[in-house]
C-alpha positions as CSV (number, residue, x, y, z in Angstrom):
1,X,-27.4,-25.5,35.1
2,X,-27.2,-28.9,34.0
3,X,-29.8,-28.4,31.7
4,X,-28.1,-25.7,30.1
5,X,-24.9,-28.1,30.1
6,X,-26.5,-30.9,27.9
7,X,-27.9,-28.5,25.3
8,X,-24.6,-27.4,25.2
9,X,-23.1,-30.9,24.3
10,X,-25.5,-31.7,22.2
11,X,-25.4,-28.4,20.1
12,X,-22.0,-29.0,20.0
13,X,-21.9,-32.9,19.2
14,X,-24.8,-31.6,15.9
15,X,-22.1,-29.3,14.8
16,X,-19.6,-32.2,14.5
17,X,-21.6,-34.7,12.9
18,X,-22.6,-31.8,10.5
19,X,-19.1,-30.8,9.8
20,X,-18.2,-34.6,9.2
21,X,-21.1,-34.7,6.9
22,X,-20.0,-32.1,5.2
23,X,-16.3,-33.4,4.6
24,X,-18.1,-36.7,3.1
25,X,-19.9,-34.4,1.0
26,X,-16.5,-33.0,-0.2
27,X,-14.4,-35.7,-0.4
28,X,-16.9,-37.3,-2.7
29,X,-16.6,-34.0,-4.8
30,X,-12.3,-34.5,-4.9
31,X,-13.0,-38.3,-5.8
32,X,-15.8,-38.0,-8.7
33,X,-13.4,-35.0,-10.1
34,X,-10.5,-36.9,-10.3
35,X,-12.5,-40.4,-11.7
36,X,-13.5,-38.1,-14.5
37,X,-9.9,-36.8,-15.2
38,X,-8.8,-40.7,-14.7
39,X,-11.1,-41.1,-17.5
40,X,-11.1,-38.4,-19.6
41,X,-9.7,-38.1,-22.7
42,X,-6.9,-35.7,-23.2
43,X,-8.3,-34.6,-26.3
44,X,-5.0,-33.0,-28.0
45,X,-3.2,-31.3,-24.7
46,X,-1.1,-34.4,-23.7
47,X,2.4,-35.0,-22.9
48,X,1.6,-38.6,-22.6
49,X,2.2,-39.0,-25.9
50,X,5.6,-37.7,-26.0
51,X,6.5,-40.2,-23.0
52,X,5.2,-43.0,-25.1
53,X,7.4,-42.2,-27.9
54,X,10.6,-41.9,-25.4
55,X,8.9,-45.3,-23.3
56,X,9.3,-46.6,-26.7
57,X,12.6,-45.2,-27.8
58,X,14.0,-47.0,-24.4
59,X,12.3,-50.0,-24.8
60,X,14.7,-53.2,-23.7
61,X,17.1,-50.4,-22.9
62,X,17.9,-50.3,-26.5
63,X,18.3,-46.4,-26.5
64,X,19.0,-44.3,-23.2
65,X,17.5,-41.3,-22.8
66,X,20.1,-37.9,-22.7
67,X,22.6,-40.7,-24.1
68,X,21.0,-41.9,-27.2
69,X,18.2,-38.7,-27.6
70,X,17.7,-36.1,-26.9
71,X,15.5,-35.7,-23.7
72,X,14.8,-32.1,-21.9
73,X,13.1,-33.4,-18.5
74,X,14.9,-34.2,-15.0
75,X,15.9,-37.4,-14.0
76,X,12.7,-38.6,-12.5
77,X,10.7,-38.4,-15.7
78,X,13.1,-40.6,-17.2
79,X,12.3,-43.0,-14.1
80,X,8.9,-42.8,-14.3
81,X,8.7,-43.1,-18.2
82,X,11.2,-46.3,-17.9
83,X,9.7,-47.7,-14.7
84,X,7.6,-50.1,-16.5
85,X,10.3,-51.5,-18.7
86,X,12.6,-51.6,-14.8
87,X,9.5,-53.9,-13.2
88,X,9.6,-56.3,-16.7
89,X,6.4,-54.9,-17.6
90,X,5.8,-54.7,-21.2
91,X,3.1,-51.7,-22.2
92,X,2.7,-52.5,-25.9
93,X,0.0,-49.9,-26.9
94,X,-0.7,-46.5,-26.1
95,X,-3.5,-46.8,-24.3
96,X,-1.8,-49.4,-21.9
97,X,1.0,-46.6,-21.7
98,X,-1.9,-43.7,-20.8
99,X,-3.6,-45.9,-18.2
100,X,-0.3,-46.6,-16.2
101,X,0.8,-42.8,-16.4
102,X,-2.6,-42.0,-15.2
103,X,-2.7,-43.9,-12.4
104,X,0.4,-43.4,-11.5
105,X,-0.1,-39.5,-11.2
106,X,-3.5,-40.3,-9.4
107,X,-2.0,-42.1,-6.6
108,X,0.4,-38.9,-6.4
109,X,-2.5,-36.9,-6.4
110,X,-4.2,-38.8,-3.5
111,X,-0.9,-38.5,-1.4
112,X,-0.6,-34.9,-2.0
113,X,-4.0,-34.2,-0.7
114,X,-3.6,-36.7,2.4
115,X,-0.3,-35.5,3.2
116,X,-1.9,-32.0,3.0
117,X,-5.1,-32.4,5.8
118,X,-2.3,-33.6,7.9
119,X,-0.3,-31.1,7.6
120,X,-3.1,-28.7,8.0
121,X,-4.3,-30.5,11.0
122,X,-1.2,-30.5,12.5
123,X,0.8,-27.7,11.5
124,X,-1.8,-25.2,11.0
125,X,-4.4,-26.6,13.3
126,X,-7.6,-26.3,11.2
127,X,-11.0,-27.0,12.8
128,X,-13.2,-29.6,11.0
129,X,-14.7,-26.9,8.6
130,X,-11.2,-25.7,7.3
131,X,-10.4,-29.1,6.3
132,X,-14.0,-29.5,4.4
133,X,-12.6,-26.2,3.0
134,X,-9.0,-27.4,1.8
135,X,-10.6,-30.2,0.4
136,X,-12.7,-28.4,-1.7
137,X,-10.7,-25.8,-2.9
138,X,-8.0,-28.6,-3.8
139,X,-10.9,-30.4,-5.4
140,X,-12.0,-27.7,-7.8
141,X,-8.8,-25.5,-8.8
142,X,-7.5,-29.1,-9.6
143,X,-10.7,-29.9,-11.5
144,X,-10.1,-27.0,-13.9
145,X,-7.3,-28.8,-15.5
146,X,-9.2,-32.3,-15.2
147,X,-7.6,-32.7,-19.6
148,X,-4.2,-32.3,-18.1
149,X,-3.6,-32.9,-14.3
150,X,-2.9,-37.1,-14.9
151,X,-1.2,-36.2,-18.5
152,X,1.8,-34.6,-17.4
153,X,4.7,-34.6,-14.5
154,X,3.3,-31.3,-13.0
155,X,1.8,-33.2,-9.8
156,X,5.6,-34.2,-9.2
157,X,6.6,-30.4,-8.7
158,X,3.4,-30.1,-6.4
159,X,4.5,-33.0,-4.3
160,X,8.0,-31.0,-4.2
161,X,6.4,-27.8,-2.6
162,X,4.3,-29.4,-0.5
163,X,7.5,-30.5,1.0
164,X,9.2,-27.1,1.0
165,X,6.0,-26.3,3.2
166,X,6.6,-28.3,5.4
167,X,10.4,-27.2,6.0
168,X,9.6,-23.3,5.7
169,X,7.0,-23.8,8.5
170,X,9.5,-25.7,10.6
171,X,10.5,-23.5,13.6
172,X,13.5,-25.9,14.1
173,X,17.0,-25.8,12.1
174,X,17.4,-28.0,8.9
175,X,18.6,-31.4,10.1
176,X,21.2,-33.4,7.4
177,X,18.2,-35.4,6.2
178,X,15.9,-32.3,5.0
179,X,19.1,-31.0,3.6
180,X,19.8,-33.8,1.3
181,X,15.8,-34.1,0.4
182,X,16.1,-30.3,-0.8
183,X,19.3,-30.8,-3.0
184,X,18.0,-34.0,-4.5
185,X,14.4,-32.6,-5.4
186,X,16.4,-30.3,-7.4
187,X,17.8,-33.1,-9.6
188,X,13.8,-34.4,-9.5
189,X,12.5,-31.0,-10.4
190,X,15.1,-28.8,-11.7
191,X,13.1,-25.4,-11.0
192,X,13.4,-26.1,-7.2
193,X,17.1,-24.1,-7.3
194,X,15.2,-20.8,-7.8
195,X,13.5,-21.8,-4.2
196,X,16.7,-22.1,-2.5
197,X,17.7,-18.6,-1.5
198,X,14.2,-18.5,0.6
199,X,15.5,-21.9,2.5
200,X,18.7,-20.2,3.1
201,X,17.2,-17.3,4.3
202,X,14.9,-18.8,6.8
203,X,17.6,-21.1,7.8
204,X,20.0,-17.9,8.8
205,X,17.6,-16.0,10.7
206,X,18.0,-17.6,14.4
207,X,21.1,-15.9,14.2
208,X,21.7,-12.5,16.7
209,X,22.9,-10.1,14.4
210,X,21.6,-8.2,11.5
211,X,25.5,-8.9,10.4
212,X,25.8,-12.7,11.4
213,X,22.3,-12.9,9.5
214,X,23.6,-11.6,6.2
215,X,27.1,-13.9,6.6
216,X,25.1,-17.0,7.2
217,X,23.0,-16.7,4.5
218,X,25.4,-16.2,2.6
219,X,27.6,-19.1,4.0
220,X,24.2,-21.2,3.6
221,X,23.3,-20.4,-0.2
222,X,26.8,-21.2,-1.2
223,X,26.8,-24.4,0.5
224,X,23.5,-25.1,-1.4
225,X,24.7,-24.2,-4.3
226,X,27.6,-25.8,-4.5
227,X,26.5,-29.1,-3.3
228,X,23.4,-28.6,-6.1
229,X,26.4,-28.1,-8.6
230,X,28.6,-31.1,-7.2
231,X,25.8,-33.6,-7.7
232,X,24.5,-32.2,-11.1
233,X,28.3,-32.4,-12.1
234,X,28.4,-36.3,-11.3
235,X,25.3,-37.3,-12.6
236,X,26.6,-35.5,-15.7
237,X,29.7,-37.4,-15.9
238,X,27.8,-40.3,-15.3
239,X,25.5,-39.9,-18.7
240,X,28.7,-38.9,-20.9
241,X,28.5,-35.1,-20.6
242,X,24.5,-35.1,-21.5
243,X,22.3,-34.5,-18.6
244,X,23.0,-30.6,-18.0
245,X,23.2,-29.6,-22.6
246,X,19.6,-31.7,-22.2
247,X,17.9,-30.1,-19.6
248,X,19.0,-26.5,-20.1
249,X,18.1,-26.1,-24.0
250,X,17.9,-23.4,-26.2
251,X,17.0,-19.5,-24.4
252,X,15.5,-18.1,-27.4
253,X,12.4,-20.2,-26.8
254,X,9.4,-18.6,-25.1
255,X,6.1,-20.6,-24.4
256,X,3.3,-19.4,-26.4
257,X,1.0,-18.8,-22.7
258,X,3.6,-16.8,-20.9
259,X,3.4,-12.9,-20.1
260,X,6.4,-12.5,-22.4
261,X,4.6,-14.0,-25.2
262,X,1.5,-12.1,-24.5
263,X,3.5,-8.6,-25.1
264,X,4.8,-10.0,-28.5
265,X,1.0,-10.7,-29.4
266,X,0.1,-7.2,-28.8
267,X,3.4,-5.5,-30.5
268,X,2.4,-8.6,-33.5
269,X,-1.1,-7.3,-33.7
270,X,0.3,-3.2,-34.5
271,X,3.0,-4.9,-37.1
272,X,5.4,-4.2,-35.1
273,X,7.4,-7.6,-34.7
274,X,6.9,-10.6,-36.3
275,X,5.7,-13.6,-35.0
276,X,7.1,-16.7,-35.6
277,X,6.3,-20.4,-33.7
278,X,8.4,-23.7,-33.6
279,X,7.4,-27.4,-32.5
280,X,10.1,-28.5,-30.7
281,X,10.2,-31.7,-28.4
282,X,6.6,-32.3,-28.2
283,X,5.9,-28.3,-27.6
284,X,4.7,-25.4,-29.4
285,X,7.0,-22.4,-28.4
286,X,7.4,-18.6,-29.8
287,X,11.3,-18.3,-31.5
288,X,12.5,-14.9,-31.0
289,X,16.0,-14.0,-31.5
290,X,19.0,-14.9,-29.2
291,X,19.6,-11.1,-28.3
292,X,15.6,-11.2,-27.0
293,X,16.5,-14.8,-25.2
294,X,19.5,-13.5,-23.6
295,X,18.0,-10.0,-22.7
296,X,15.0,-11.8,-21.2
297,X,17.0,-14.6,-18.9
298,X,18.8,-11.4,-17.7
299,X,15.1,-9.6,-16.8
300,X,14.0,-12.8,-15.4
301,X,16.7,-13.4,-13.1
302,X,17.5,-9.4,-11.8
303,X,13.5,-9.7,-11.2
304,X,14.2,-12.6,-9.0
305,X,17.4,-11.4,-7.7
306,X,15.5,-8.1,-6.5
307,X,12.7,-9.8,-5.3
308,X,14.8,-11.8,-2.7
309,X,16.7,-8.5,-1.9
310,X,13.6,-6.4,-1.0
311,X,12.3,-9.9,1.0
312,X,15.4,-10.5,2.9
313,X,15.7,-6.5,4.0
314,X,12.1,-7.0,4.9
315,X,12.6,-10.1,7.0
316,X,15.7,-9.4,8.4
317,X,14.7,-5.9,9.9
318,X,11.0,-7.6,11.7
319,X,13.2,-10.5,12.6
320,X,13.5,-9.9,16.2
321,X,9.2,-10.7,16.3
322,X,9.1,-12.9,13.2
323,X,9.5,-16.1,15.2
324,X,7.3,-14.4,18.3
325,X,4.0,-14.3,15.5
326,X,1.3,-16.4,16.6
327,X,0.6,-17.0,12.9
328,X,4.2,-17.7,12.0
329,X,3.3,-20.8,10.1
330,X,0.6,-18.8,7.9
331,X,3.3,-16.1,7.6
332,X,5.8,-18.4,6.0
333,X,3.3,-19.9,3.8
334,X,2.4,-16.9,2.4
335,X,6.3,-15.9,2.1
336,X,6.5,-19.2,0.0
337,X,3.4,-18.3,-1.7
338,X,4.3,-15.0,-2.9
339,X,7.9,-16.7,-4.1
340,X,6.0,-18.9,-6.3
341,X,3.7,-16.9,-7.5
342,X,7.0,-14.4,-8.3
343,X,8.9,-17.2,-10.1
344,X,6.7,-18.5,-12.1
345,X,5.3,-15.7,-13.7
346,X,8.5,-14.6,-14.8
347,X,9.5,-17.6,-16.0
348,X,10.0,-18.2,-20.2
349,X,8.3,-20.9,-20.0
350,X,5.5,-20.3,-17.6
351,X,2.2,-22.5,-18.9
352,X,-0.8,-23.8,-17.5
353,X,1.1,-26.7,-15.6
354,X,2.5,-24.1,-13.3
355,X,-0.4,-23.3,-12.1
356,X,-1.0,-27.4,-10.9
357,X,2.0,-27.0,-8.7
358,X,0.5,-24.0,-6.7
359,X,-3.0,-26.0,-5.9
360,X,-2.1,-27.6,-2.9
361,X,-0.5,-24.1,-1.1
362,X,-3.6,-21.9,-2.7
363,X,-5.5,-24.2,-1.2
364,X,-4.5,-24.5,2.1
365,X,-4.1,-20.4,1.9
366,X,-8.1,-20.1,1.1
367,X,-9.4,-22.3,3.8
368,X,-8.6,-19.7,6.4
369,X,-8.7,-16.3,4.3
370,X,-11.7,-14.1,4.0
371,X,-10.3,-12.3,0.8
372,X,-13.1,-12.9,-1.6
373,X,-11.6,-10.9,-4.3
374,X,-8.3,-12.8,-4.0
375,X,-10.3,-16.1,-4.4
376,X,-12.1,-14.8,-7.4
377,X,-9.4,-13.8,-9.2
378,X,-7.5,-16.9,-9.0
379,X,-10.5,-18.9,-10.0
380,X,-11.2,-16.9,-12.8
381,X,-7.4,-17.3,-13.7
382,X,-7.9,-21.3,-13.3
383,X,-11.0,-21.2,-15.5
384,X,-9.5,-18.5,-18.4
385,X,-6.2,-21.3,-18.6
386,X,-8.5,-24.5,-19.0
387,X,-10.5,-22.2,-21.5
388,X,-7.2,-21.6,-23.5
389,X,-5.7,-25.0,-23.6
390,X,-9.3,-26.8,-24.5
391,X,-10.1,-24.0,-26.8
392,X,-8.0,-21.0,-27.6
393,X,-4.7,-23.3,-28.0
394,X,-4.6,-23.5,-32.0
395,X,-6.4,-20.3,-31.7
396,X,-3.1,-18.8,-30.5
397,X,-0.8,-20.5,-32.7
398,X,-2.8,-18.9,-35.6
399,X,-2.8,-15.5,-33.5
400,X,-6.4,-15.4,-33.8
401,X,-7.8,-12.0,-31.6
402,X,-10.1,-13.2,-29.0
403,X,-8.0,-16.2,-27.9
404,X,-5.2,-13.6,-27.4
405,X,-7.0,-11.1,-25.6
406,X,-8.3,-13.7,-23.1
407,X,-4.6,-15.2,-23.2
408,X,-3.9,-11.3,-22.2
409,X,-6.6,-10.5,-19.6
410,X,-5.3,-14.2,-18.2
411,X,-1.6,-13.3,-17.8
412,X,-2.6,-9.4,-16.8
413,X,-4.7,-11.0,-13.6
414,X,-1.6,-13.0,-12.8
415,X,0.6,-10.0,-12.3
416,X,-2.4,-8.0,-10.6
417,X,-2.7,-10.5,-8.1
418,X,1.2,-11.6,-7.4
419,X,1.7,-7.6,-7.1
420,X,-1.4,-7.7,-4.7
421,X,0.4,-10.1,-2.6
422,X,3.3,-8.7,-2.8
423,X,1.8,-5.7,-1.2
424,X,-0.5,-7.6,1.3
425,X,3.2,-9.7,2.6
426,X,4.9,-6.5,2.8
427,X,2.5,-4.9,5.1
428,X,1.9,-8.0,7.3
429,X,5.7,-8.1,7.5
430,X,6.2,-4.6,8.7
431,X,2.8,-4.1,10.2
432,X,1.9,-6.9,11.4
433,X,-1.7,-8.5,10.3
């Protein structure tokens, strides 16, 4: 018997040391990935560049940005781009310019990932081999965009959602300090708002009532709103009337890789519409006409609106075992999940960089699934974007066939597998697992 007891131990103490050998194994994979996108050069799929020429612009505070030019990112972008110049450092050349915003977005990255294992080890409880898993996963889907992931702001948004993880997985009410971090991460990331009826929702559903449900959401979005509106308001006020006519630009702008675009490819290739491109701060976009801006806006945001209709029904009639779940956590992550995935596909603007803010939550989401087909078809997703924006970029712009079609079968997987999870949510919500 205490034979038997020792072989135990020790079986179980091999395990452990080969599990922890294992996460050295793949933490040395996440930090040679992200050396080489430290070093890397971005080839021609930068925004650096563009952050230079503001940095440059606002240099000795000569010109303000929204003020002085114009300047279609948030308010922390202009932080980060003038930080430098704030500290009395002077980054003369391009390259010192590249190295700082590199590093700077690296140090994000290594916080996002941190923050992550303890969430997961927390929150979600993962065993040792989930954690070597996380790690992983966040190592390679971020290593398909190793050109871009420390040449643009996207790693900002990811921080963002990491956050609204950790307050959709929080069984307890939003305290006053959450709240404000919710309506200031809109001013930091402006796409946040579209995240805010699924915070109101969770937050109204500890009430009795299907009735008292519906009211407090209700109550709750409002609130959100309004305070969202209040402080967007100010800080417009502030900046001479600029910060709002900078950040919400022209609607008859599409980005040349979203699903919109795609169908004008297709329609372009059988004459049937024309196809016309514009560079315009720093981007290539698609110019159709206002009528096609308008009409899609509208598509985009009754998509949304019914989306959050069908969720809420959904969640407010299993609501009485929602909170009972043993896997509540995993159920609101994949709530969150499918809300992402929702938004940013029908987004206008939807690129590649969207797809950098849903590592970290894809990632903790395929440390504990056994969908294999799920994973695949993300990966291959992953792998057909990096293709596009090292290759098929210029390709597109001069509507060359194959780069669309893989553009196509990109954008085609991304609505196969949001509708997929769409479908898996619904059951789990109604079914149970």
């Amino acid at each position: 018997m205490k034979f038997s007891k020792m072989l135990l131990q020790k079986q179980h103490q091999g395990q452990k040391n080969l599990a922890h050998s294992k996460f050295i194994k793949v933490a040395f994979i996440f930090i040679f990935s992200r050396f080489y996108a430290l070093i890397s050069s971005p080839y021609f799929y930068s925004e650096v560049n563009n952050y230079y020429n503001y940095y440059i612009k606002a240099s000795k505070f000569i010109e303000i940005p929204y003020i002085d030019f114009s300047f279609s990112y948030s308010l922390i972008s202009a932080i980060i781009i003038l930080l430098p110049e704030i500290l009395g450092f002077n980054l003369l050349s391009f390259k010192m310019f590249q190295i700082y915003f590199a590093s700077l977005m690296m140090v994000i990255d290594i916080i996002v990932i941190l923050l992550l294992i303890k969430f997961a080890t927390k929150r979600l409880k993962f065993t040792q081999e989930q954690l070597n898993n996380l790690v992983l996963y966040y190592s390679i889907l971020g290593a398909a965009f190793f050109f871009m992931i420390y040449h643009n702001l996207a790693l900002i948004m990811s921080l963002i959602i990491l956050m609204l993880i950790v307050i959709m997985t929080d069984k307890y009410d939003l305290t006053r300090t959450k709240i404000s971090m919710i309506i200031l991460s809109v001013v930091v990331k402006i796409n946040v708002i579209l995240f805010i009826p699924l915070i109101a929702l969770k937050q109204s559903l500890r009430r009795e009532r299907n009735r008292e449900v519906i009211i407090s959401f209700v109550t709750i979005l409002t609130s959100f709103f309004t305070a969202i509106l209040i402080l967007l308001f100010v800080i417009d006020i502030l900046i001479n009337d600029k910060y709002l006519s900078n950040i919400f630009y022209d609607n008859n702008y599409l980005n040349i890789e979203s699903i919109y675009s795609s169908i004008l490819y297709i329609l372009g290739g059988y004459n049937l519409v024309d196809i016309e491109f514009n560079y315009d701060k720093g981007r290539y976009y698609v110019v159709t006409s206002h009528f096609v801006g308008f009409f899609l806006t509208l598509f985009c945001s009754m998509a949304l609106l019914k989306y959050y209709i069908f969720l809420s029904y959904f969640i407010i009639k299993s609501r009485n075992v929602f909170f009972k779940k043993k896997n509540y956590n995993k159920l609101m992550l994949e709530i969150l999940l499918v809300t992402i995935m929702v938004t940013i596909i029908s987004l206008k603007g939807f690129n590649s960089q969207y797809l950098i803010w849903i590592i970290p939550i894809i990632s903790l989401k395929f440390s504990y699934s056994n969908d294999f087909a799920q994973k695949l078809i993300i990966i291959t997703i992953f792998i057909l974007s990096s293709y596009i924006n090292l290759f098929g970029f210029f390709n597109i712009l001069t509507l060359k066939n194959l780069d669309i079609a893989i553009l196509a079968i990109r954008n085609f997987l991304l609505l196969i597998i949001t509708i997929n999870m769409i479908i898996s949510l619904y059951k789990k919500l109604n079914y149970g697992n």
